[in-house]
C-alpha positions in Angstrom: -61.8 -94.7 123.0 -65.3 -94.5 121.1 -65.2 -95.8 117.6 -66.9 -93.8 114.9 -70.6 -94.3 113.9 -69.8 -96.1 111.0 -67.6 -98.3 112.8 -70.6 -98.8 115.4 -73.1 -99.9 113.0 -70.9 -102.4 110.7 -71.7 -105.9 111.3 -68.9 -108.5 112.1 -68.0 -109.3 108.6 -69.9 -112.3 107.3 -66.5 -114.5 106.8 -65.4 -113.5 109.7 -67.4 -115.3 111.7 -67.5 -118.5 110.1 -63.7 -118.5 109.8 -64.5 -118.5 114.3 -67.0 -121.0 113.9 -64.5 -123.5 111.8 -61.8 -123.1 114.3 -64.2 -123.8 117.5 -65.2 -127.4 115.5 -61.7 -128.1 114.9 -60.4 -127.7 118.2 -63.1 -130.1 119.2 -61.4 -132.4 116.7 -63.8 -133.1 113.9 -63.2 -133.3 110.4 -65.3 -130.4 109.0 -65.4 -130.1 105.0 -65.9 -126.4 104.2 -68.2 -124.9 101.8 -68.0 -121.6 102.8 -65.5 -119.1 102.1 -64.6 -118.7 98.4 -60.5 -118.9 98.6 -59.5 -121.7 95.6 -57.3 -124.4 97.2 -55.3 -124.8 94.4 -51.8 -123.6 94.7 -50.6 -120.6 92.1 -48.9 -122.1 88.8 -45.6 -122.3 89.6 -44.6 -119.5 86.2 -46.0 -116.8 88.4 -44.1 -117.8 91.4 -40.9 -118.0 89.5 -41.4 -114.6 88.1 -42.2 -113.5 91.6 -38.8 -115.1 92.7 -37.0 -112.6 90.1 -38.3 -110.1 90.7 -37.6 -110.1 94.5 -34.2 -110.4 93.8 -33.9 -106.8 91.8 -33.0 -103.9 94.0 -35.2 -101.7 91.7 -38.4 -103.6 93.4 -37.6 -103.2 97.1 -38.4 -99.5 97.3 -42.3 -97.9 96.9 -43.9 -98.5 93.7 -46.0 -96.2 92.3 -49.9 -95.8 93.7 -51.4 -96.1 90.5 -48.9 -99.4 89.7 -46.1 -100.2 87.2 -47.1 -98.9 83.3 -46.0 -102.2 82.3 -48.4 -104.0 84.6 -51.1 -101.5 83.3 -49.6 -102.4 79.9 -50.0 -106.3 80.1 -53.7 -105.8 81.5 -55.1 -103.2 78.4 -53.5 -106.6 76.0 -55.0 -108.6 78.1 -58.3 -107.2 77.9 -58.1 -106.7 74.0 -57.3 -110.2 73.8 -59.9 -111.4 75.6 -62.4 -109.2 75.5 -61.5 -106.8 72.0 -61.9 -104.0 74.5 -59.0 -101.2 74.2 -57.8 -99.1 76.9 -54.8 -96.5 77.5 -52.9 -98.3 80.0 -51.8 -94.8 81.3 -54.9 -93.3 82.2 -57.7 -96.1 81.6 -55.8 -98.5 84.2 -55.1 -98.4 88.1 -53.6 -101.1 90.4 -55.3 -102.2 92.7 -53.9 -104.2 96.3 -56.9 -106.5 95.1 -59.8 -105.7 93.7 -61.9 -105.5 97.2 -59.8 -102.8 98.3 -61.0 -100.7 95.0 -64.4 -101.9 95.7 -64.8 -100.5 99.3 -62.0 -97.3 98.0 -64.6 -96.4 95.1 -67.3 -95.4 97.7 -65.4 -92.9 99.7 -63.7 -90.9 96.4 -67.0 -90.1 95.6 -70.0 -90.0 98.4 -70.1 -87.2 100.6 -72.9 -87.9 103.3 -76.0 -89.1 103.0 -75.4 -89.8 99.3 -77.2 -92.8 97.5 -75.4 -96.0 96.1 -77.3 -98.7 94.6 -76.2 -101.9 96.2 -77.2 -104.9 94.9 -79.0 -107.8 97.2 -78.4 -110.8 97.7 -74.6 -108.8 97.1 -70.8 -109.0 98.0 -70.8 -107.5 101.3 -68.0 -105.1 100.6 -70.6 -103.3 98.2 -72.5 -102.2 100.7 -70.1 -101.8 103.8 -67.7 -99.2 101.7 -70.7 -97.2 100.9 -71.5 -96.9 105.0 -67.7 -96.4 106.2 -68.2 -93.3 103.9 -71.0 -92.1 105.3 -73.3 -93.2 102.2 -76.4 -95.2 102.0 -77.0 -98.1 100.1 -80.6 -98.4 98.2 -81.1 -102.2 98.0 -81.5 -103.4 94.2 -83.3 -107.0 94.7 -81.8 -109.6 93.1 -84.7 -112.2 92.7 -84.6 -115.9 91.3 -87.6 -115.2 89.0 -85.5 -111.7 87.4 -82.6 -114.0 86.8 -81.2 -112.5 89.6 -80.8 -108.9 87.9 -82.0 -105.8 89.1 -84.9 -104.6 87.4 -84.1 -101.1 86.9 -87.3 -99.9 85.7 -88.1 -100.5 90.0 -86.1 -97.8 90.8 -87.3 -94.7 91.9 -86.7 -91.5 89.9 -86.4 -89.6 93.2 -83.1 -92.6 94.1 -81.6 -92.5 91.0 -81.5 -88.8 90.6 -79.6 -88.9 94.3 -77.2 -92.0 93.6 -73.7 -91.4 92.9 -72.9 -95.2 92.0 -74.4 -98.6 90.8 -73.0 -101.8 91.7 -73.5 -105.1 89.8 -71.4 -108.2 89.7 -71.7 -110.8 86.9 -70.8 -113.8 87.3 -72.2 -112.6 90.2 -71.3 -114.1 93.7 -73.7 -115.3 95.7 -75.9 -116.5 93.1 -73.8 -118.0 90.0 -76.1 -116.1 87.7 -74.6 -114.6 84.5 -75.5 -111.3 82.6 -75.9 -111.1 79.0 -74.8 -107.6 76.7 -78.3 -106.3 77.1 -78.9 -106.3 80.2 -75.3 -103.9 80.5 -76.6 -102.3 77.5 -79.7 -101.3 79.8 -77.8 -100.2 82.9 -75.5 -97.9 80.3 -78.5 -95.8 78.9 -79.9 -95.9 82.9 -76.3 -95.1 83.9 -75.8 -92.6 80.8 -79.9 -90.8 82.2 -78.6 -90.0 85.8 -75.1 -89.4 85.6 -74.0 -92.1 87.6 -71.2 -94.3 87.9 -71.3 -98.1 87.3 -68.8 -100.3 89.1 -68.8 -103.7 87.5 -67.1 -106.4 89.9 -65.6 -108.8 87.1 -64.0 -111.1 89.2 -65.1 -114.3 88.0 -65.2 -113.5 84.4 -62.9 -116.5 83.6 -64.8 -118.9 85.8 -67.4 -120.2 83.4 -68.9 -123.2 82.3 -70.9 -125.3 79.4 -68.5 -123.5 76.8 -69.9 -120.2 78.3 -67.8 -117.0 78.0 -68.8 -113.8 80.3 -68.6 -110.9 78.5 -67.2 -107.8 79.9 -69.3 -105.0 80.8 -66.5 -102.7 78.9 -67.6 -104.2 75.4 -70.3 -102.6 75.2 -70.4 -98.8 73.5 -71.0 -96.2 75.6 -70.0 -98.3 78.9 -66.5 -96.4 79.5 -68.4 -93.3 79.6 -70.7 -94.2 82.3 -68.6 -97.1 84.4 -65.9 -98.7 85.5 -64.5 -102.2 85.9 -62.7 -103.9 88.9 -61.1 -107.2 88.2 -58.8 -109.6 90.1 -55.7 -112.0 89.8 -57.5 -114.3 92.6 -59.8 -116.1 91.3 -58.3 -116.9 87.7 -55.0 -117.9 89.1 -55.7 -118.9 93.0 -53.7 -115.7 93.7 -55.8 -114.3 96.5 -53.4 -114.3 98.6 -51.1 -112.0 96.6 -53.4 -108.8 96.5 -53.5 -107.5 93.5 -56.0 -106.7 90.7 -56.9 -103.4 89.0 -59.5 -100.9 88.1 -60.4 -100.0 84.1 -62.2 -98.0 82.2 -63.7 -94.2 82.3 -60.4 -92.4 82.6 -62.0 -89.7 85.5 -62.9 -92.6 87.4 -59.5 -94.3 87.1 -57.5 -90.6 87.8 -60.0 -90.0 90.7 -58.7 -93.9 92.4 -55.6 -93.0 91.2 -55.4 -89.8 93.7 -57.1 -91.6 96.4 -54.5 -93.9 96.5 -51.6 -92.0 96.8 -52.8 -90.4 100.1 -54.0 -94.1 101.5 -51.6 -96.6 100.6 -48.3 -97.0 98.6 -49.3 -99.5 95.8 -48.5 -102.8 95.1 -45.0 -104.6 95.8 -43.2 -104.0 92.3 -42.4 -107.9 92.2 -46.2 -108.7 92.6 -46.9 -106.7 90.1 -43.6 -108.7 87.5 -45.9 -111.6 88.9 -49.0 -110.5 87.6 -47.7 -109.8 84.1 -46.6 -113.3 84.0 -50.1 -114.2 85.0 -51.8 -111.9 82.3 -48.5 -112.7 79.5 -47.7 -116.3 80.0 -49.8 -119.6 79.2 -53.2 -120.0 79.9 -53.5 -123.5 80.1 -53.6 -123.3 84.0 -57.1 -121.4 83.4 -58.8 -123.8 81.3 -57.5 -126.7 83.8 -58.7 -124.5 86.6 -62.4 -124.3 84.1 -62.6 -128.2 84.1 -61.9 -128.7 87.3 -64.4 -126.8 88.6 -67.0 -127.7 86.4 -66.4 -131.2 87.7 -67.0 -129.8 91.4 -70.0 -127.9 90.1 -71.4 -131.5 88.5 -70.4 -133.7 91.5 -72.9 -131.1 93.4 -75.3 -130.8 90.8 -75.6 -134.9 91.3 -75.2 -134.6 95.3 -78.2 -132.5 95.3 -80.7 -133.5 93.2 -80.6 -136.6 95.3 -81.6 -134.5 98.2 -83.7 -132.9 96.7 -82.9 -129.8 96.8 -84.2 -126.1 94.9 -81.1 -124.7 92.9 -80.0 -123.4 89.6 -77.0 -125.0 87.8 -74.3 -121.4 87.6 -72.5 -121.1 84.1 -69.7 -119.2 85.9 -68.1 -118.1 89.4 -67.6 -121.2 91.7 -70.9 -121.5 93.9 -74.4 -122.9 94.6 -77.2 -121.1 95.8 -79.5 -123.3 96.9 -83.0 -122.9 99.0 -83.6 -124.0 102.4 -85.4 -127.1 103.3 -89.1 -125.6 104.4 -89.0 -124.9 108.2 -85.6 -123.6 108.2 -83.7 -119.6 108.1 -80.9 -119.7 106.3 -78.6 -118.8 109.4 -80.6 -122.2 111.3 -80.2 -124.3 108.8 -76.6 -123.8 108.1 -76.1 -123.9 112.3 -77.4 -127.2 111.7 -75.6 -128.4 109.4 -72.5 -127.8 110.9 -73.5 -129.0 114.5 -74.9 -132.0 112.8 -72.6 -132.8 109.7 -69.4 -131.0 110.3 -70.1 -128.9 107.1 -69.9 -125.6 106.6 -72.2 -123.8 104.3 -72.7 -120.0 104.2 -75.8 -118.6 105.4 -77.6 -116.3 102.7 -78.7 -113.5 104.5 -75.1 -112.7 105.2 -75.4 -111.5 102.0 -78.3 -109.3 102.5 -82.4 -109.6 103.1 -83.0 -110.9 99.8 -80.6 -113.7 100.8 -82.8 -115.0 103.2 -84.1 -118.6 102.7 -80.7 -120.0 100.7 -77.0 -120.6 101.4 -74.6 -120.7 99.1 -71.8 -123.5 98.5 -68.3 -122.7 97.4 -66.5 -125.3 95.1 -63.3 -124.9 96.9 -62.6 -128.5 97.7 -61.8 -131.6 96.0 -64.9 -133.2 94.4 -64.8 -135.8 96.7 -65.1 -134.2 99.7 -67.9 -132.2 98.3 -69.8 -135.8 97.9 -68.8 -136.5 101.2 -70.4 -133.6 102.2 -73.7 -134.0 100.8 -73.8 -137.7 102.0 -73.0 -136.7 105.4 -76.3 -133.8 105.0 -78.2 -137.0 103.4 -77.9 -139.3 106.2 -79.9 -136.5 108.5 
């Protein structure tokens, strides 16, 4: 049986193929310390797994939830962002669940493109960005994400002629690869672009509470006009090393949010009820975990800071999300060097154009192991 166009033109996905590449080396038997794929290794506190555990137990949970999730999950996240943030939403139509936020990311694309329809894709980028806008039959116009721009798009670079044809804008700050950070002008920039060509923003928020240096990430939702224009996918994951749970949400313009919403309940059946009494316990209960999880990872992000100056190496210190992007050594591609690396050293980094052209000539390092194993790393890269 053929497999659609789409289908034929999608890459392997980037993570994917590494996860292949760390199972060959270990069934050779060598110790490889992996930089690579961003999935904390920290377990989920154990409040959230209790809650879990209750809820399992209640009949009323074992049947199908609701597509757009539980009001009182939708409930905990609009306190949850007016704590945080001093942003107010209408849990009932401002909100929708979400089996993670990736699934809303690549979900967005194909409730609104029809084909040949123009998203703006951000690059160096999440691949998911782009691949949801080609499974439904869109095309993604490359934003640039350049070291000297502080790895925003300059929107004044895109054409008239693009953004009069593009149906949706992705950004993502803290942004993953790069670590970079946006301040409230530059979202107050892309609302006024946003608000000029009548197109939707989709901010990927899902390292918000991953900073560093005292820094705070705003949310793109603070800023007036931005539920008008835009949209806001956020995650469980990252915040409380609940990746594997799946389950996040989608805020802001209430359209957008019904729009998801309906998409849903003709593609999937929602999120497990007791996930979702999980993730209230997440949202509701202390928060100390979070500013452990913080401190820990700013420890990571020093011991690498230290680890590679010593090499010498071209990078710039992230104020939040958990990774390095850092320039290869002259002579090198990003996909050689990393190849090299790995045959050589046992470590895994990830290459950068698996992130997109612009990625070309860095990698990026995740600070998902222990701090000493990321020294260990970089000693091992030293002694080549």
């Amino acid at each position: 049986m053929k497999e659609s166009t789409a289908m034929q033109n999608l890459p392997p996905y980037l993570f994917a193929r590494i996860e292949k590449k760390i199972e060959a080396a270990r069934q050779q038997g060598l110790d490889v310390i992996n930089l690579g794929i961003g999935d904390p290794d920290q377990p989920t506190p154990q409040h959230i797994i209790a809650a879990l555990v209750q809820a399992s137990h209640d009949p009323a949970n074992h049947q199908y939830p609701s597509s757009v999730g539980l009001l009182r999950y939708r409930e905990a996240v609009s306190r949850w962002y007016q704590s945080r943030f001093g942003v107010d939403l209408d849990p009932s139509t401002e909100v929708v669940s979400l089996l993670g936020s990736k699934e809303g990311i690549a979900h967005i694309s194909m409730a609104y493109l029809d084909a040949g329809d123009i998203n703006l894709v951000p690059d160096p980028g999440y691949p998911v960005y782009g691949i949801g806008t080609q499974l439904a039959g869109g095309t993604p116009y490359i934003m640039p994400l350049k070291e000297e721009n502080g790895y925003l798009p300059v929107l004044e670079d895109i054409p008239d002629h693009v953004a009069k044809q593009a149906k949706l804008m992705f950004i993502n700050y803290p942004n993953n690869p790069t670590g970079a950070v946006a301040d409230r002008e530059f979202y107050r920039k892309v609302v006024e672009f946003a608000r000029s060509y009548d197109i939707l923003v989709c901010h990927d928020a899902a390292y918000s509470e991953i900073s560093f240096d005292g820094y705070q990430a705003p949310s793109f939702l603070e800023i007036p006009g931005a539920k008008e224009v835009g949209v806001e996918f956020h995650s469980l994951s990252k915040t409380y090393n609940m990746t594997g749970w799946r389950v996040g949400w989608m805020a802001g313009n209430p359209e957008a949010v019904e729009v998801m919403g309906r998409f849903k309940s003709n593609v999937d059946s929602g999120v497990f009820q007791a996930i979702q009494y999980a993730g209230i316990a997440a949202l509701e209960g202390p928060q100390d975990s979070v500013d452990q999880l913080r401190k820990m990872y700013q420890e990571r992000r020093d011991a690498a800071i230290e680890g590679m100056r010593q090499l010498g190496w071209s990078f710039q210190a992230p104020q939040g999300g958990f990774y390095m992007w850092v320039k290869v050594p002259p002579g090198y591609t990003s996909a050689g060097y990393c190849e090299y690396i790995l045959e050589k050293a046992q470590v895994i980094l990830t290459p950068g154009n698996g992130y997109g052209q612009y990625g070309e000539g860095y990698f990026r390092i995740a600070l998902t192991v222990e701090a000493s194993r990321i020294t260990e790393a970089l000693q091992r890269i030293q002694k080549l």
